[in-house]
C-alpha positions in Angstrom: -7.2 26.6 -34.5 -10.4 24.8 -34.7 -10.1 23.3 -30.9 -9.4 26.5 -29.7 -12.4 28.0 -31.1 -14.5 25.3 -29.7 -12.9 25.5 -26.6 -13.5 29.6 -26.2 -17.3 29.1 -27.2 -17.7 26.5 -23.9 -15.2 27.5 -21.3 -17.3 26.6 -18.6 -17.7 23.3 -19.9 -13.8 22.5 -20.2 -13.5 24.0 -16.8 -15.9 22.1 -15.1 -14.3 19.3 -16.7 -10.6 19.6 -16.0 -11.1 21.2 -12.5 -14.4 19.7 -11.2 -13.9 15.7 -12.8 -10.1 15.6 -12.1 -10.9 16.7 -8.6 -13.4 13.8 -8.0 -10.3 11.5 -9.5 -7.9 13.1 -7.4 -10.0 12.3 -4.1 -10.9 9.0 -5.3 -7.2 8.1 -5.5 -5.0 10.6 -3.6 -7.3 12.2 -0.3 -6.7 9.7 2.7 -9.9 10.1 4.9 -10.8 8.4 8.0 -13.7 5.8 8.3 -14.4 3.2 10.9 -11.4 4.0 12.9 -9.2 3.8 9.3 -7.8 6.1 7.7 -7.0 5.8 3.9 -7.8 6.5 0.5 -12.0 6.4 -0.8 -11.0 3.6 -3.1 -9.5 1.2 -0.2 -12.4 2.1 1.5 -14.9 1.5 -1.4 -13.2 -1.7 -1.6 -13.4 -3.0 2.0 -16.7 -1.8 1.7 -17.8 -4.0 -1.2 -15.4 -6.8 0.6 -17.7 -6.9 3.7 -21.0 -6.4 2.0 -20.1 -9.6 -0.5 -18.6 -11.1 2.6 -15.7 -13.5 2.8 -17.5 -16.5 0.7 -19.1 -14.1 -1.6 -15.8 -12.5 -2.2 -14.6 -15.9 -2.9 -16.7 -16.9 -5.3 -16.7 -13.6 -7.3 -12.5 -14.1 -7.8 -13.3 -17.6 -8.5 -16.1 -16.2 -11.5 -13.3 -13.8 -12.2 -10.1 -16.6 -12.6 -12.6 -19.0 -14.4 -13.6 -16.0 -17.0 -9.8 -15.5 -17.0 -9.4 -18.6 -18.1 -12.2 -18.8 -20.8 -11.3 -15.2 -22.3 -8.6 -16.5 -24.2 -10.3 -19.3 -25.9 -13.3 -17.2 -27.1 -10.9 -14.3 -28.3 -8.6 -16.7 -30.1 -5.5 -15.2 -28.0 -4.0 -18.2 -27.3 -2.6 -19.2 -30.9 -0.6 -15.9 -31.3 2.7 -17.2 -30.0 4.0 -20.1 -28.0 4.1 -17.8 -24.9 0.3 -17.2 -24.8 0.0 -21.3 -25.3 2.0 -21.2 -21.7 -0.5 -19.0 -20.5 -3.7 -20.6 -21.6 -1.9 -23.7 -19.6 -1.3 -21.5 -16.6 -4.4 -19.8 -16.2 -6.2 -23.1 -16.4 -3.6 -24.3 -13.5 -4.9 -21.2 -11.8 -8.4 -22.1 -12.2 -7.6 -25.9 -10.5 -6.0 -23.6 -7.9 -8.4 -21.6 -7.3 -10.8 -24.2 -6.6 -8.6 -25.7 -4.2 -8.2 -22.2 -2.2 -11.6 -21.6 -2.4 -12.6 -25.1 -1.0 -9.7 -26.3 1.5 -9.2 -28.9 -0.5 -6.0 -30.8 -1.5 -2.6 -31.6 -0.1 -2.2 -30.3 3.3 0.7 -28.1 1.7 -0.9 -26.2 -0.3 -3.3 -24.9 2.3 -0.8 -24.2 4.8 -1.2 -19.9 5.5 1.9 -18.8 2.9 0.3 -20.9 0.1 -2.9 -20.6 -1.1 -5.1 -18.5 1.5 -2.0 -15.8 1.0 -2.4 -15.9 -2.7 -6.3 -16.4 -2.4 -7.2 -14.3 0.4 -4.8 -11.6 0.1 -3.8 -11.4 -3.2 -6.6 -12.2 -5.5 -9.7 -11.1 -3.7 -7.9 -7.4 -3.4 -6.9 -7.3 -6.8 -10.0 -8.5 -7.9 -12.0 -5.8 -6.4 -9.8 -3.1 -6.7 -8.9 -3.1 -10.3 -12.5 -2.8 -11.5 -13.6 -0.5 -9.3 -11.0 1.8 -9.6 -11.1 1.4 -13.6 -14.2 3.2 -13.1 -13.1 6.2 -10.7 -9.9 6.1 -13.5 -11.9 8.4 -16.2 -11.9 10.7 -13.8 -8.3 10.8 -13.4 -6.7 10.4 -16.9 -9.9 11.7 -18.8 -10.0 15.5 -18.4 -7.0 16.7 -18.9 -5.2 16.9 -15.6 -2.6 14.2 -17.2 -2.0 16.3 -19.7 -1.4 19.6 -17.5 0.6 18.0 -15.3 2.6 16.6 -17.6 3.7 20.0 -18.8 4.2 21.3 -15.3 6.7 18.3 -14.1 8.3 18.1 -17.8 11.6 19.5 -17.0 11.8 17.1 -13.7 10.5 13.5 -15.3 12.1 14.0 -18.7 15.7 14.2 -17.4 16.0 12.2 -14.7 13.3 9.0 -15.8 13.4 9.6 -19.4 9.3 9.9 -19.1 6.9 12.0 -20.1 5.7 14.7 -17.6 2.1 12.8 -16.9 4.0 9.8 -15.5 4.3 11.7 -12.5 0.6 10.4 -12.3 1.6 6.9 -12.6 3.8 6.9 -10.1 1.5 8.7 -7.2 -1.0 6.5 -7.9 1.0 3.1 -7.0 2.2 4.6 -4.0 -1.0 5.8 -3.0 -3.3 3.0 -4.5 -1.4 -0.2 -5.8 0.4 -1.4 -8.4 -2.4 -2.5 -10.4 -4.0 0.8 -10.2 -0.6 2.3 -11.6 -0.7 -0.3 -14.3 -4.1 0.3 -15.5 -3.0 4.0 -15.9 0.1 3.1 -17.8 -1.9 0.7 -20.1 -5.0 2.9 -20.5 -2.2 5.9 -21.7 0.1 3.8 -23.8 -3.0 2.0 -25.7 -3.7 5.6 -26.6 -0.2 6.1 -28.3 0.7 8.7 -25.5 3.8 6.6 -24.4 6.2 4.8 -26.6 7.0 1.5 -25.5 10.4 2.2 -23.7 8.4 4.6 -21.7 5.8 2.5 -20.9 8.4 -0.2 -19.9 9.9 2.3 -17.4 7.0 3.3 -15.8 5.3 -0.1 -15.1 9.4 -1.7 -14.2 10.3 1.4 -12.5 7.0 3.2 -11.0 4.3 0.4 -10.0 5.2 -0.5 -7.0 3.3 -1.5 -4.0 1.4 0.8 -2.0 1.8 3.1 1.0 -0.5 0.9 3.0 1.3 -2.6 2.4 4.4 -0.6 3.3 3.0 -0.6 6.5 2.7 -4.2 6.6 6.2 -4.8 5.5 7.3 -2.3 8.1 5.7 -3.6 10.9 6.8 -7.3 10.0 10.5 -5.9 9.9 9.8 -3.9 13.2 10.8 -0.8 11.4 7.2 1.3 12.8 9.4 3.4 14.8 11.1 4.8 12.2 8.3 4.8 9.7 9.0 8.2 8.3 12.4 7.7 7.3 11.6 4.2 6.1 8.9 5.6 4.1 10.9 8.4 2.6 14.3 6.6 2.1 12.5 3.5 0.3 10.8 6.1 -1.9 14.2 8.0 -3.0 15.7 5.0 -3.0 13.2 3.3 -5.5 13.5 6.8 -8.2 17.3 6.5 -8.0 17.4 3.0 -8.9 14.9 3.5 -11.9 16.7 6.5 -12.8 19.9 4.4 -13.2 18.0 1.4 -14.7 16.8 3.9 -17.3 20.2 3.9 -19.1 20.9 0.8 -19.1 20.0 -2.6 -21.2 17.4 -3.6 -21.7 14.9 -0.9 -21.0 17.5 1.4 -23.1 16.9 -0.5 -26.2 13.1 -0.4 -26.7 11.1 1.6 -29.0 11.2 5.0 -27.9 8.8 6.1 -30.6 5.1 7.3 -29.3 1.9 8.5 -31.6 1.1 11.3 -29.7 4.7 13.6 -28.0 3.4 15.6 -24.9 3.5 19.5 -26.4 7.5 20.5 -25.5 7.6 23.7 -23.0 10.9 25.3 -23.5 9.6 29.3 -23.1 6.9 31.1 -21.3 4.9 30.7 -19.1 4.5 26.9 -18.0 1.2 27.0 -15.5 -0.6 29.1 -18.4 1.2 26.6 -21.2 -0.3 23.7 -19.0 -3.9 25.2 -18.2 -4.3 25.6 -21.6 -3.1 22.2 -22.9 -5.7 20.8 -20.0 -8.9 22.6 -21.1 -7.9 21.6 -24.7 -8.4 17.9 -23.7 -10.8 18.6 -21.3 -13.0 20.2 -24.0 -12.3 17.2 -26.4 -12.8 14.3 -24.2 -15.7 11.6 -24.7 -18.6 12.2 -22.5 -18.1 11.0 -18.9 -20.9 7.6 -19.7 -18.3 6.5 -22.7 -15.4 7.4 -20.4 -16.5 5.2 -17.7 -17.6 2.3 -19.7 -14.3 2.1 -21.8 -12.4 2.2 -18.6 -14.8 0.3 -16.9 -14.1 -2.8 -19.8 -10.2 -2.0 -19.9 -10.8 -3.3 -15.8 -12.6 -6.3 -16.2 -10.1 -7.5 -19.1 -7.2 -6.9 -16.9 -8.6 -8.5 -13.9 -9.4 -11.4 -15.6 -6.3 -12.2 -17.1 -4.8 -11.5 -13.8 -6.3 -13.3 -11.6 -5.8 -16.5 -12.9 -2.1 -15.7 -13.5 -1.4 -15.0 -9.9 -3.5 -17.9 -8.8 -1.1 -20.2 -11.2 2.8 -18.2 -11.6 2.3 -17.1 -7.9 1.9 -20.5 -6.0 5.0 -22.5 -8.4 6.8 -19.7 -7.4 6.0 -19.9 -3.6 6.3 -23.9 -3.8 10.1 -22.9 -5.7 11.0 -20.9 -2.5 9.8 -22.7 0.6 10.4 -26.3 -1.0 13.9 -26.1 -3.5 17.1 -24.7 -3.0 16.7 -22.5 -6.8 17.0 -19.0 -5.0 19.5 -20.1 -2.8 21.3 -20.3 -5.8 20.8 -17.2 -6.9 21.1 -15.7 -3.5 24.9 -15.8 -4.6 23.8 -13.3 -7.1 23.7 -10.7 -4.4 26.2 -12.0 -1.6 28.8 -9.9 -3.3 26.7 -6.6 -2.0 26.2 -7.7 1.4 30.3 -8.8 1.7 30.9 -5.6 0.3 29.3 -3.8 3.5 30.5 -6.5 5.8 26.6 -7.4 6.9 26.3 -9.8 9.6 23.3 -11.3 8.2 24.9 -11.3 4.2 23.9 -14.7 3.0 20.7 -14.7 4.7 19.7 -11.2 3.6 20.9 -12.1 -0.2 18.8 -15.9 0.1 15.7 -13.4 1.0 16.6 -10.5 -1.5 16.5 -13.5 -4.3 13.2 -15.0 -3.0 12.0 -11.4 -4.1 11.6 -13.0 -7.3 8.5 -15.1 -6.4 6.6 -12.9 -3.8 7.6 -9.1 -2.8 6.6 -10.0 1.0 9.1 -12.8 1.3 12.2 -11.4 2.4 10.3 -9.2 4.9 9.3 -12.7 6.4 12.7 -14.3 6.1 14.3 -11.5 7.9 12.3 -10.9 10.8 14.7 -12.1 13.5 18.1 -9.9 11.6 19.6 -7.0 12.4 18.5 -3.8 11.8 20.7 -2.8 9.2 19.7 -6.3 7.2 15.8 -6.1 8.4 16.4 -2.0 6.8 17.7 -3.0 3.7 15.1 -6.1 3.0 12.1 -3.6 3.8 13.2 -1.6 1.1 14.2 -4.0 -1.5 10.9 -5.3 -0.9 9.2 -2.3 -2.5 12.1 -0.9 -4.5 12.7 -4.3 -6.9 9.2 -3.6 -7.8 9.1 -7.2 -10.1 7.7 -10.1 -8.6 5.8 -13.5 -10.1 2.6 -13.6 -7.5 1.5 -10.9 -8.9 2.9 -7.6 -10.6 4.5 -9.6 -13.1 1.7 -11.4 -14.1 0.0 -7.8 -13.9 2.4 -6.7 -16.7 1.8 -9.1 -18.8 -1.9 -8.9 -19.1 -1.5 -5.7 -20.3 -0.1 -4.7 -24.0 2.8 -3.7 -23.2 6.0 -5.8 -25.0 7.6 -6.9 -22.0 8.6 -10.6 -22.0 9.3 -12.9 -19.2 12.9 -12.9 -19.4 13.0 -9.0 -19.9 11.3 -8.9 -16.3 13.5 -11.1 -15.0 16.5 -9.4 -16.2 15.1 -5.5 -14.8 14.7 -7.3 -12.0 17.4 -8.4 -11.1 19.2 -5.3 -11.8 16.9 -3.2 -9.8 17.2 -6.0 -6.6 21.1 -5.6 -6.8 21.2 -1.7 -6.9 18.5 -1.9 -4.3 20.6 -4.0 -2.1 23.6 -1.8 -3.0 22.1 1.4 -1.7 20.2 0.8 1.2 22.8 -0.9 2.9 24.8 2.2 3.5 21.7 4.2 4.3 20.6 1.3 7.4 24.0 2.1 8.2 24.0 5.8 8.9 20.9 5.6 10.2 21.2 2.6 12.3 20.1 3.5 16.4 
């Protein structure tokens, strides 16, 4: 009763805030404009902004400052005795650090500075990522501060909470990866779990089954697969394909087992009227919020945290995994894995499109580049298992866990796997009725 009062003796205030705030958030993240003969969001262009102004050595040594604090953070906050696992990171990130020197100086064996090793990881990995999640941690107080999570949550209740087992204001989570990155997504799901908004199976689901990576590197998978004159139905199909999967994965082990339990349960809308239901629940935490300075700092923090424990990750997990691909037989191996999918269909290209669905594992883009030369049905279905296994070890597993969520290594593994097979299961049949 209290808030409410508060609230009716400032309306304009929680007004301003949930419509005039979110909306800066919402353009910041979701309004593709065109600049310089591109055309995307503000915060891909802030980004290639900053990029160019720091310029392609400057950007290098600000992600090699970034993987060195990475690599330092742990020591000073005493992280690294909690469990045997954060001992194996503390070892990785400092493999990450040696690394990223050797990106960031050409030095070393000739193999490691060949374009798919470490200028990939360096260059296009960590120098994104390391601009982008800061950045957009600030912009991010916009977004999830005012209460547009919360209204939109109500609004999209009745569609999330079925079919993804999530609360209505994942629905922001998921937009945002599309639209931004995967990082971007997992800030959000941090920042909102953190916050006892999202238990830990929900939290799990969202960053396994919504993070994936964006609209724009789409593009570049689409246009390695040749697949640019169909881009809307690739688009499109890889997106329902991706929801279906997660809403499948959802129900089964072991994302069915975790905690479901959350500190703070989105308000239930079972009668009236939801819009009013929703624009009241958003001026309510519009009214309540921290003041924008706070806001931004806190998020601002959250950022630098995460990019630091990334970058160093990615620099480390991502180049033993890309040295596991190109240089052993391991997901060969487990190419078998998947060969029963592609017999299934009768694929011409079955054990060469289930070798490149397993080297998934270690980087998203490679089985875009293994299948460049297939047919279209198997160059189809490796675009969208690209994108729709979501789980990879260069970098949005690594992502995950740098965040709090309680996700292990061989729970990733195992969603991922699940989520490649389906993948490969349906977007087979769909290359097939759409094939030209």
């Amino acid at each position: 009763m209290n808030q409410i009062t508060e609230q009716a003796r400032s309306p304009g205030k929680a007004i301003g805030r949930l419509l005039g705030l979110s909306a800066v958030g919402i353009f910041i993240f979701f309004i593709p404009i065109g600049l310089q003969g591109k055309t995307s969001i503000p915060l891909d262009h802030m980004v290639g902004w900053l990029r160019g102004t720091l310029g392609e050595t400057g950007a290098g040594w600000y992600a090699m400052a970034m993987i060195l604090a990475g690599a330092i953070y742990p020591l000073i906050t005493g992280r690294w005795k909690q469990s045997l696992t954060e001992r194996i990171f503390l070892l990785l990130k400092w493999l990450g650090v040696i690394a990223g020197v050797l990106a960031l100086t050409g030095a070393g064996p000739a193999a490691l500075q060949t374009p798919d090793m470490l200028p990939f990881l360096f260059n296009k990995l960590v120098i994104s990522v390391g601009l982008i999640v800061p950045i957009g941690s600030v912009f991010l107080a916009f977004l999830v501060g005012y209460g547009l999570l919360e209204a939109i949550g109500i609004i999209v209740q009745k569609l999330m909470q079925p079919i993804w087992r999530t609360p209505g204001r994942s629905a922001i989570d998921a937009v945002a990866s599309f639209v931004g990155s995967y990082s971007i997504g997992l800030l959000i799901t941090n920042r909102v779990y953190v916050s006892g908004h999202y238990s830990a199976r929900e939290a799990a689901i969202i960053a396994t089954g919504f993070s994936t990576v964006s609209a724009t590197f789409m593009i570049i998978v689409a246009k390695t697969l040749d697949l640019m004159p169909i881009w809307n139905q690739y688009f499109w199909l890889t997106l329902l394909i991706t929801f279906v999967v997660t809403a499948i994965t959802v129900r089964l082990p072991p994302l069915s087992r975790l905690d479901n339990r959350a500190q703070h349960r989105e308000p239930a809308c079972e009668n009236g009227n939801r819009l009013g239901i929703a624009w009241q629940n958003g001026l309510e935490i519009a009214e309540q919020a921290p003041s924008l300075g706070k806001n931004v700092a806190d998020n601002f923090k959250d950022g630098l945290v995460m990019t630091i424990s990334i970058l160093p990750s990615i620099m480390s997990v991502g180049l033993i995994g890309l040295l596991v691909a190109k240089y052993t037989p391991m997901f060969d191996w487990l190419g078998y894995l998947f060969y029963p999918v592609t017999w299934l269909w009768g694929v011409e290209d079955g054990m060469l499109l289930s070798k490149a669905t397993a080297s998934g594992l270690a980087e998203m883009f490679l089985p875009a580049l293994l299948m460049t030369e297939a047919d279209f049905v198997a160059r189809f279905a490796a675009g969208v298992v690209c994108v729709s296994s979501i789980l990879f070890f260069s970098a949005s597993i690594p992502c995950i866990l740098a965040t709090r969520l309680p996700l292990k290594v061989g729970t990733l593994v195992l969603v991922w796997f699940i989520r490649a097979f389906l993948s490969l299961l349906l977007a087979i049949p769909v290359a097939m009725l759409i094939a030209p």
